[in-house]
KETORMAR-690693 format. One record per residue (C-alpha): residue number from 1; residue in three letters; x negated, y negated, z. Coordinates in pm, 1 decimal, always signed. Layout:
N
{NUM, "Ala", {X, Y, Z}}
...
END
This chain:
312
{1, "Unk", {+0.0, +0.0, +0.0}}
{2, "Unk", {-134.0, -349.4, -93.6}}
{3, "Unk", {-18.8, -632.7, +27.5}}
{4, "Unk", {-112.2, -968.9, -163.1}}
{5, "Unk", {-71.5, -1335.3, -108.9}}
{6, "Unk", {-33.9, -1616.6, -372.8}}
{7, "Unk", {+121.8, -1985.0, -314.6}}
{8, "Unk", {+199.6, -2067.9, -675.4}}
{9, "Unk", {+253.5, -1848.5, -988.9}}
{10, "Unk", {+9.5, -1833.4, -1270.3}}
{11, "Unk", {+8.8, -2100.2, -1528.0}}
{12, "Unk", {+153.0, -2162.7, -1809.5}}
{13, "Unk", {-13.8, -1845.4, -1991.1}}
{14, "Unk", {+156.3, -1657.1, -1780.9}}
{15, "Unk", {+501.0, -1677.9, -1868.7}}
{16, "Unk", {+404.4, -1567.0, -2246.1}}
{17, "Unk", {+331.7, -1229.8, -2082.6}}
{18, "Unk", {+526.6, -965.1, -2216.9}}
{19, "Unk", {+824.7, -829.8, -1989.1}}
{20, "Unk", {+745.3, -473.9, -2134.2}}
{21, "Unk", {+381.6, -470.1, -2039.4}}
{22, "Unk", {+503.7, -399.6, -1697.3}}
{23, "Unk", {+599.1, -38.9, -1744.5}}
{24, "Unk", {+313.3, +66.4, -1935.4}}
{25, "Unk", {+91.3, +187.7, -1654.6}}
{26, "Unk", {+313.0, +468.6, -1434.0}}
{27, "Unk", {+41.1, +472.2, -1175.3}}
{28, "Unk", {+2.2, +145.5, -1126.1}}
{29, "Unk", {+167.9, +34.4, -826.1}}
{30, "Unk", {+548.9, -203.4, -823.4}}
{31, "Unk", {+464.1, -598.2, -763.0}}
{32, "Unk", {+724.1, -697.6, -525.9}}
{33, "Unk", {+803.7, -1010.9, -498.3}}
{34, "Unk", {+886.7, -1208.2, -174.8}}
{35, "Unk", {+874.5, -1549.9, +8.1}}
{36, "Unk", {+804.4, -1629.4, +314.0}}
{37, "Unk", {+1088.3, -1630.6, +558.1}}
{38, "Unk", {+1204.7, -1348.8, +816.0}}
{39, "Unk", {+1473.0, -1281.4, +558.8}}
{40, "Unk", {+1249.0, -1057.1, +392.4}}
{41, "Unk", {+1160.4, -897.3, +732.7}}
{42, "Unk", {+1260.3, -518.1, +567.1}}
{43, "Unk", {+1007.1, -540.0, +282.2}}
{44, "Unk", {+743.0, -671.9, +515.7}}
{45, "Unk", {+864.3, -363.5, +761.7}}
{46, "Unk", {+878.1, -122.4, +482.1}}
{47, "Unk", {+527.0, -238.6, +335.7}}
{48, "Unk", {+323.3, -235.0, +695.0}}
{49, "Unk", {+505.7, +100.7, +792.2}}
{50, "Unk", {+449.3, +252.1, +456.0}}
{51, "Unk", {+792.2, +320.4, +401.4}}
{52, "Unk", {+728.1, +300.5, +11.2}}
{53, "Unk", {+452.6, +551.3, +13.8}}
{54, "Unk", {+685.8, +809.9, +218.0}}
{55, "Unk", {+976.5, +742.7, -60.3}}
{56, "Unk", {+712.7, +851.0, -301.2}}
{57, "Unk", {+663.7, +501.3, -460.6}}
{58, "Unk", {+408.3, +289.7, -518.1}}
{59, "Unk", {+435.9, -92.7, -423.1}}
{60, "Unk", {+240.6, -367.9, -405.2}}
{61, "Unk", {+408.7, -704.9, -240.5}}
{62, "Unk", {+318.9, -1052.4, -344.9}}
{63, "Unk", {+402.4, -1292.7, -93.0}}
{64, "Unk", {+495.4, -1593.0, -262.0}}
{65, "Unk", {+565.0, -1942.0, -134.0}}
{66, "Unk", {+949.4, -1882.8, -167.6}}
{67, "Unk", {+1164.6, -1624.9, -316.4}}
{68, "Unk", {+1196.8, -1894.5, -626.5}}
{69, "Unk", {+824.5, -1849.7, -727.6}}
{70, "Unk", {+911.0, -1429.2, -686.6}}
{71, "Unk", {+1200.1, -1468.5, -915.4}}
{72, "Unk", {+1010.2, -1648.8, -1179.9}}
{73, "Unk", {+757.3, -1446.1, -1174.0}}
{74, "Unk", {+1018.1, -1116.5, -1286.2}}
{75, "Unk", {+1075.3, -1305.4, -1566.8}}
{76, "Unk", {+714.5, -1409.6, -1659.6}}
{77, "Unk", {+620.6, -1053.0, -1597.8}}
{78, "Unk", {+396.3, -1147.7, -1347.7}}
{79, "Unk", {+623.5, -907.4, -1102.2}}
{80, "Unk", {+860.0, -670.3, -1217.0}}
{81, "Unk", {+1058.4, -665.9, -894.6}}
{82, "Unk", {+1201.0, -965.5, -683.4}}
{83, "Unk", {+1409.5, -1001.8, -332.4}}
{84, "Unk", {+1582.7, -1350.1, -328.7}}
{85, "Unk", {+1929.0, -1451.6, -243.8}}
{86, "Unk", {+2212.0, -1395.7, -441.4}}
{87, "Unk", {+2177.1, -1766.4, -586.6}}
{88, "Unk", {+1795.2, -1782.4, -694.4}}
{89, "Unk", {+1813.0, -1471.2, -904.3}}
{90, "Unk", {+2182.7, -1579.6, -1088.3}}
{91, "Unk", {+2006.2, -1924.1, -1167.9}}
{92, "Unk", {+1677.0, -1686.1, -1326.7}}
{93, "Unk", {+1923.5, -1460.9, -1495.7}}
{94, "Unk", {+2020.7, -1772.7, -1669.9}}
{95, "Unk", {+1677.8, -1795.9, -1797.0}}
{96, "Unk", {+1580.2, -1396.4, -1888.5}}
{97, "Unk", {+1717.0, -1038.0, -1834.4}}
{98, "Unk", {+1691.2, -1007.0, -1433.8}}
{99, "Unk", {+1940.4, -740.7, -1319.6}}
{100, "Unk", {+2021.8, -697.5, -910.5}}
{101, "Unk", {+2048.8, -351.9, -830.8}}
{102, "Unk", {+2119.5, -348.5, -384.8}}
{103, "Unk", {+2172.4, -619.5, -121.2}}
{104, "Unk", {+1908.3, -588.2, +127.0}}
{105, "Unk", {+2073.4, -834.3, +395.1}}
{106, "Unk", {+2347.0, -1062.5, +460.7}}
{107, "Unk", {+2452.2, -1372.4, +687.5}}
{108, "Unk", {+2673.7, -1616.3, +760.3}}
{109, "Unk", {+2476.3, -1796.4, +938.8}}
{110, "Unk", {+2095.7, -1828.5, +814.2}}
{111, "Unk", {+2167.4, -2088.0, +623.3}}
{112, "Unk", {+2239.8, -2409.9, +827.2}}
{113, "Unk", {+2313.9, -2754.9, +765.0}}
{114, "Unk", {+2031.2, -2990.7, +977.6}}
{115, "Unk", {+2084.8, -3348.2, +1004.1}}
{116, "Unk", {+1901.1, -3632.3, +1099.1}}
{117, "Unk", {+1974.8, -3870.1, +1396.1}}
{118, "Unk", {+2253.8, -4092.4, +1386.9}}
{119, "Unk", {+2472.9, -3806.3, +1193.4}}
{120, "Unk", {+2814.7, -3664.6, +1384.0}}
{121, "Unk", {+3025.4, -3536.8, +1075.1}}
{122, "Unk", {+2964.1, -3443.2, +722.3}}
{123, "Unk", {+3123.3, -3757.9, +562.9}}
{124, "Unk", {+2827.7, -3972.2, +690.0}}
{125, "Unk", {+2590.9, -3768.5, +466.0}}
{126, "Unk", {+2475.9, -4018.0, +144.1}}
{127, "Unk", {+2149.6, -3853.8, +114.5}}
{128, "Unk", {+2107.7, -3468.8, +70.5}}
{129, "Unk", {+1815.2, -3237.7, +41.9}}
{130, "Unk", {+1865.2, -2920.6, -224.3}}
{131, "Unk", {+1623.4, -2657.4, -364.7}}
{132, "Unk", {+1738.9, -2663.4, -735.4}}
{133, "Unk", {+1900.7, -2387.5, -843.9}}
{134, "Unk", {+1931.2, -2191.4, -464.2}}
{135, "Unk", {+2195.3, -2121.6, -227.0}}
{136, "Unk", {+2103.9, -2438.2, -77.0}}
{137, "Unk", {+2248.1, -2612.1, -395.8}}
{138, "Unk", {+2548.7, -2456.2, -381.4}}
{139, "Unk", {+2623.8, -2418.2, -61.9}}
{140, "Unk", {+2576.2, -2797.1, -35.9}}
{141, "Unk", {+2837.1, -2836.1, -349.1}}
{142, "Unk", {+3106.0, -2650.5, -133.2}}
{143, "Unk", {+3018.9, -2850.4, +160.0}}
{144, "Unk", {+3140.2, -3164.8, -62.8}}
{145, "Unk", {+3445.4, -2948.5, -163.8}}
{146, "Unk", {+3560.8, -2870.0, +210.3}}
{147, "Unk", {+3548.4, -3199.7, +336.6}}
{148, "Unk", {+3652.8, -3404.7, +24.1}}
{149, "Unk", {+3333.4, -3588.7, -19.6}}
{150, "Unk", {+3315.5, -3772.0, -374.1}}
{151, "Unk", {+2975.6, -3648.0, -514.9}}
{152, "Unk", {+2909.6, -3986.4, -713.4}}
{153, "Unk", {+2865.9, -4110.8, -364.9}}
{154, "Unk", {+2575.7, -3842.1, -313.3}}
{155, "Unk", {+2220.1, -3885.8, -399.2}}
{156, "Unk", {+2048.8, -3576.4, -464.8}}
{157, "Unk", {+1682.9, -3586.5, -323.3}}
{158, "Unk", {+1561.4, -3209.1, -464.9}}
{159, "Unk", {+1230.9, -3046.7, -358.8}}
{160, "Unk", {+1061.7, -2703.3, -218.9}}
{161, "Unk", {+1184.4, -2595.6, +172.2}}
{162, "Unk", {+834.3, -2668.9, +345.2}}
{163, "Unk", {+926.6, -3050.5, +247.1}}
{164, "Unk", {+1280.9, -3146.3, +404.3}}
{165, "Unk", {+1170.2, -3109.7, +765.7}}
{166, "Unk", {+879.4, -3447.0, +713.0}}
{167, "Unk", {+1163.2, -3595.5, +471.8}}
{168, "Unk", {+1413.9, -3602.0, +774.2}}
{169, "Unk", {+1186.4, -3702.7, +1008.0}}
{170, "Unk", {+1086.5, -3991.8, +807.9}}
{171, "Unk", {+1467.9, -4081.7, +717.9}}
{172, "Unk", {+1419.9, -4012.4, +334.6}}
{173, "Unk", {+1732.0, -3773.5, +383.9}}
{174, "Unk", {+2009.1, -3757.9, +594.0}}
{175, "Unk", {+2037.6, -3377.2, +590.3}}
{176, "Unk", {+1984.5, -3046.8, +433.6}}
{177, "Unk", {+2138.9, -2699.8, +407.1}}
{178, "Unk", {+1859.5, -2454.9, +396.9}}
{179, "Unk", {+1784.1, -2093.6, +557.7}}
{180, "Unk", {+1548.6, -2083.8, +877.5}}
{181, "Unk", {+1289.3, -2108.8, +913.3}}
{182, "Unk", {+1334.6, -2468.9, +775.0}}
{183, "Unk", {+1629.1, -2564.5, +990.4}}
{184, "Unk", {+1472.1, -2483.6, +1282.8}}
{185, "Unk", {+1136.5, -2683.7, +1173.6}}
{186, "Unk", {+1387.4, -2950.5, +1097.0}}
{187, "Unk", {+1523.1, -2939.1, +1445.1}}
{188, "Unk", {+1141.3, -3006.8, +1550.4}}
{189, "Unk", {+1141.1, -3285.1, +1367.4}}
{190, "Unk", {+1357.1, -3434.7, +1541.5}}
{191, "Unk", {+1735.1, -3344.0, +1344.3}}
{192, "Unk", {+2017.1, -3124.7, +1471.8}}
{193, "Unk", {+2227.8, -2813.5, +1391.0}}
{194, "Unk", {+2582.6, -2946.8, +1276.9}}
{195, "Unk", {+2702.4, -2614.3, +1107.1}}
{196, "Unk", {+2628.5, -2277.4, +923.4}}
{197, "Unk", {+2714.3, -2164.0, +577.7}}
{198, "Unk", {+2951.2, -1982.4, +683.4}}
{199, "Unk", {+3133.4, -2361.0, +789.1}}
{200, "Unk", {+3226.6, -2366.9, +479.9}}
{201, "Unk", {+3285.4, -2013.6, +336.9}}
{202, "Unk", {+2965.3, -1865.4, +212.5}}
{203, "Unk", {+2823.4, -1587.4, +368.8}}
{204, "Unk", {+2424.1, -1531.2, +142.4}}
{205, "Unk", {+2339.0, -1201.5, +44.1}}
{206, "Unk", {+1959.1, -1123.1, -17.3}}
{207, "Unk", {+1957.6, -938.6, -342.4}}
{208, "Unk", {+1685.3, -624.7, -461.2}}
{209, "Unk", {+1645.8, -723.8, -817.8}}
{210, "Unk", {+1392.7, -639.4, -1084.0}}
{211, "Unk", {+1344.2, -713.2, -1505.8}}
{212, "Unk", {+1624.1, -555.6, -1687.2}}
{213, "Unk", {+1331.9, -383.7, -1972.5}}
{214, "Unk", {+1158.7, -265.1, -1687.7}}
{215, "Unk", {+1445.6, -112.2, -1520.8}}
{216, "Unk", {+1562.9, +67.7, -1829.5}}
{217, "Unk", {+1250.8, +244.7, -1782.3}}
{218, "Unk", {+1156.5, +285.1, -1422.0}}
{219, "Unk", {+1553.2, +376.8, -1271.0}}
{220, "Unk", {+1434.9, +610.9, -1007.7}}
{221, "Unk", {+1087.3, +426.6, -882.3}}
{222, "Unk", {+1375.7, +130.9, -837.0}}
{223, "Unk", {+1610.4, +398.7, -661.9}}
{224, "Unk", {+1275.9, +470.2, -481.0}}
{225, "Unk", {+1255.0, +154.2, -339.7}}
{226, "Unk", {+1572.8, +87.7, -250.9}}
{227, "Unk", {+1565.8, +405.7, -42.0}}
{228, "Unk", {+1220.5, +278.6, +172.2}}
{229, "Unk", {+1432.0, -16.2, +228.7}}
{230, "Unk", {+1767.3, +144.5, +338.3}}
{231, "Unk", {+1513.2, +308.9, +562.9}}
{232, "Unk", {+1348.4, +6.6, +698.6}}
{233, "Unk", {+1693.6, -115.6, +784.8}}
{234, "Unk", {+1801.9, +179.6, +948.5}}
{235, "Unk", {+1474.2, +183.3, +1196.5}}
{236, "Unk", {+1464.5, -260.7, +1231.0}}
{237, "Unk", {+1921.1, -174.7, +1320.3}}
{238, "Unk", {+1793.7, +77.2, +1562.3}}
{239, "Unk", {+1492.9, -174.3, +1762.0}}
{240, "Unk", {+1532.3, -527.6, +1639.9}}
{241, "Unk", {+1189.9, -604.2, +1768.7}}
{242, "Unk", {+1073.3, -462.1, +1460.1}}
{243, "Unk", {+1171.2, -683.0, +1287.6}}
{244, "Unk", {+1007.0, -955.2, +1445.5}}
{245, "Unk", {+698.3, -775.3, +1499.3}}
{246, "Unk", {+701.1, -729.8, +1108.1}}
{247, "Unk", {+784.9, -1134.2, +1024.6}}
{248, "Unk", {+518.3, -1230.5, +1247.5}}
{249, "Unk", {+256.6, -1030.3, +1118.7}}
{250, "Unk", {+376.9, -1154.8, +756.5}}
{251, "Unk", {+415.5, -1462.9, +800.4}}
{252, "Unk", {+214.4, -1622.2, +1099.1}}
{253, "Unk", {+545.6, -1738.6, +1257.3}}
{254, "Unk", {+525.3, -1693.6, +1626.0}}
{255, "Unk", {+655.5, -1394.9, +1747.6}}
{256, "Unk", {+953.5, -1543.4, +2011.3}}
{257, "Unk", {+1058.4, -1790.3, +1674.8}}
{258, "Unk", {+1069.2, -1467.6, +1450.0}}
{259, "Unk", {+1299.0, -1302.6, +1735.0}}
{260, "Unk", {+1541.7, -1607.0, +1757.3}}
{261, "Unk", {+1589.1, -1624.7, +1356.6}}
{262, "Unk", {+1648.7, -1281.0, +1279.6}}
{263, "Unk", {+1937.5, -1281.1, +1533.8}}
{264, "Unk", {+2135.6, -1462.0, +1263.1}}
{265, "Unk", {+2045.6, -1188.6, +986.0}}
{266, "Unk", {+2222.7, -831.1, +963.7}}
{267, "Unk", {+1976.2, -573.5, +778.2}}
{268, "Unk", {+2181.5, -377.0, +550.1}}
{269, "Unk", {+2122.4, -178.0, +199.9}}
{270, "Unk", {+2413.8, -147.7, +31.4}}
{271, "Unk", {+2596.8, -155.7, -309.2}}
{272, "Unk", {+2790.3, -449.6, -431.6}}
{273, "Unk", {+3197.1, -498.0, -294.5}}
{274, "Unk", {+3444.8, -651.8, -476.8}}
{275, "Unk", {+3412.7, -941.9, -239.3}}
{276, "Unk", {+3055.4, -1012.1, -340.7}}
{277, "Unk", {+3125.2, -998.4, -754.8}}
{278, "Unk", {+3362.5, -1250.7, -659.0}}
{279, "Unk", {+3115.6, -1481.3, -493.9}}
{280, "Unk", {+2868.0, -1392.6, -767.2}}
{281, "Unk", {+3119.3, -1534.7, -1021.4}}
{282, "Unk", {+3196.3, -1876.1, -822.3}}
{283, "Unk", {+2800.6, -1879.2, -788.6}}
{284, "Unk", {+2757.2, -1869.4, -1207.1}}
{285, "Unk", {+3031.2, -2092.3, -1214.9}}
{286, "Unk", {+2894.6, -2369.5, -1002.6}}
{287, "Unk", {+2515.8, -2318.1, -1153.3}}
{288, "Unk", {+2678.5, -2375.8, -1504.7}}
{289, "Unk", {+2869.5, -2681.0, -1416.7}}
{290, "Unk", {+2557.5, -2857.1, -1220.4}}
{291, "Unk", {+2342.6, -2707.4, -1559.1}}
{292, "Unk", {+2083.5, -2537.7, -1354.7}}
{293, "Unk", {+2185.8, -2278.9, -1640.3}}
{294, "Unk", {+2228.6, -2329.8, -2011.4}}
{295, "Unk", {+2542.9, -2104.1, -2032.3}}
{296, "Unk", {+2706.9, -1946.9, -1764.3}}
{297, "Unk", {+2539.4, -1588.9, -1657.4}}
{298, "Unk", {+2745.6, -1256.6, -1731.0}}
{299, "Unk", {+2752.0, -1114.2, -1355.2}}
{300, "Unk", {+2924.4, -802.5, -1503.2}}
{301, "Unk", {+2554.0, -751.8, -1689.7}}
{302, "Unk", {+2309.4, -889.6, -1408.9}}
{303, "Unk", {+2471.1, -638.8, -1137.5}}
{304, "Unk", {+2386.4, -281.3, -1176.9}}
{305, "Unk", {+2550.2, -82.5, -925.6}}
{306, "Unk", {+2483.7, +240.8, -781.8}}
{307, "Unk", {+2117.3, +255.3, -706.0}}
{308, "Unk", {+2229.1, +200.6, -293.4}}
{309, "Unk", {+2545.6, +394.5, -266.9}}
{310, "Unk", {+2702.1, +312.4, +72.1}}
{311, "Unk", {+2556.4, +86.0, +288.5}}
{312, "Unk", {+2289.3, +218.7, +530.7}}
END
């Protein structure tokens, strides 16, 4: 097992790489995608445990800045797999064949709205931090939907996570939705919880995904993996302090923070519900309206179902 770190993807030569390269080795091990946030706590738990190696698959993680860079780099071919929430990797199947094939971990409260001083409600907000293109985009859009706020009246100051907690701080925006760890380092900056995605009716899901040529031609080293992660899950479910243990080893994030964040994040492998294709399908609707896609994505093609069976 291999574990390897990069902050930004390769240039620009790069993304001319061809998708179908990626299967042409079968002993070469699965780049695996990830950012850097205890919502990727079972891949770092399957990788240090060698969960992988005991499903009889090879894997190699590349811990990215955020799940963003991980999802770009399925389509450059830099990585042929990804995890990411359900958001990031409908925006990149926008942009080339990504398919999801599990959810790897859900919550309805990961994702939470921090605000700076002086803000008691919602309607107060002028000035709002998004990653383009991420559930923080559109869980900001239905924030604006539940509490009738005109969005003409919004500016839109975009940027990478590790930013918003110094742009609070210095007053350059009034809030952000993001997942933790960024809320919490925008709490120690000096802002304040005022809700959870779930406030207004989104519940993320972290998706498994991986490039659709690849896929065609790897189906059981993906079935593979999703079975090392079904049993990370089942082993962080049954001592949560693995979990934490694992993030903190990842990551560098103290061990006590790693603890309090996961407590908001339920580790499950499972196939999609009806529910979620629903979601998915507000999700491509909203992306295509705010054009962070060209045309709106065909859910019923990205989602391949069946690699998880029932949740475990």
């Amino acid at each position: 097992m291999k574990t390897v770190i990069r902050l930004v993807l390769a240039g620009a030569a790069s993304l001319l790489t061809c998708t179908a390269s990626l299967a042409v080795d079968a002993d070469a091990p699965i780049r695996l995608g990830v950012g850097v946030d205890p919502a990727f706590s079972p891949i770092y738990y399957a990788v240090q445990q060698k969960l992988f190696d005991k499903a009889g698959v090879k894997v190699e993680m590349l811990q990215l800045a955020q799940a963003a860079d991980a999802a770009d780099g399925v389509i450059a071919g830099q990585n042929p797999m990804a995890g990411g929430s359900e958001t990031t990797m409908i925006t990149r199947a926008g942009r080339g064949d990504v398919r999801a094939i599990a959810v790897y971990g859900q919550s309805g409260t990961f994702i939470k709205l921090v605000v700076r001083e002086g803000i008691t409600e919602p309607r107060q907000l002028r000035r709002i931090g998004v990653v383009p293109g991420s559930a923080s985009q559109f869980v900001s859009g239905k924030l604006l939907a539940k509490y009738g706020m005109d969005e003409k009246a919004i500016t839109w100051v975009r940027g990478a996570p590790p930013e918003f907690p110094a742009l609070l701080a210095r007053g350059d925006v009034d809030g952000y939705f993001l997942w933790e760890p960024w809320p919490t380092r925008g709490v120690q900056a000096g802002g304040k919880v005022l809700m959870t995605s779930a406030d207004v009716g989104y519940s993320y899901n972290m998706l498994l995904a991986a490039s659709g040529p690849w896929l065609e031609k790897n189906r059981e080293q993906a079935r593979r993996v999703v079975q090392a992660l079904q049993q990370a899950c089942s082993e962080i479910r049954a001592d949560p302090e693995k979990a934490a243990v694992a993030t903190q080893q990842a990551t560098k994030i103290p061990i006590a923070q790693a603890r309090d964040l996961l407590k908001d994040v339920e580790c499950v492998v499972r196939d999609f519900t009806p529910q979620d294709l629903a979601t998915y399908n507000e999700i491509a609707d909203f992306l295509q309206a705010q054009k962070a896609t060209a045309q709106r994505v065909d859910i019923g093609k990205m989602i391949q179902p069946g690699f998880a069976g029932g949740a475990k």
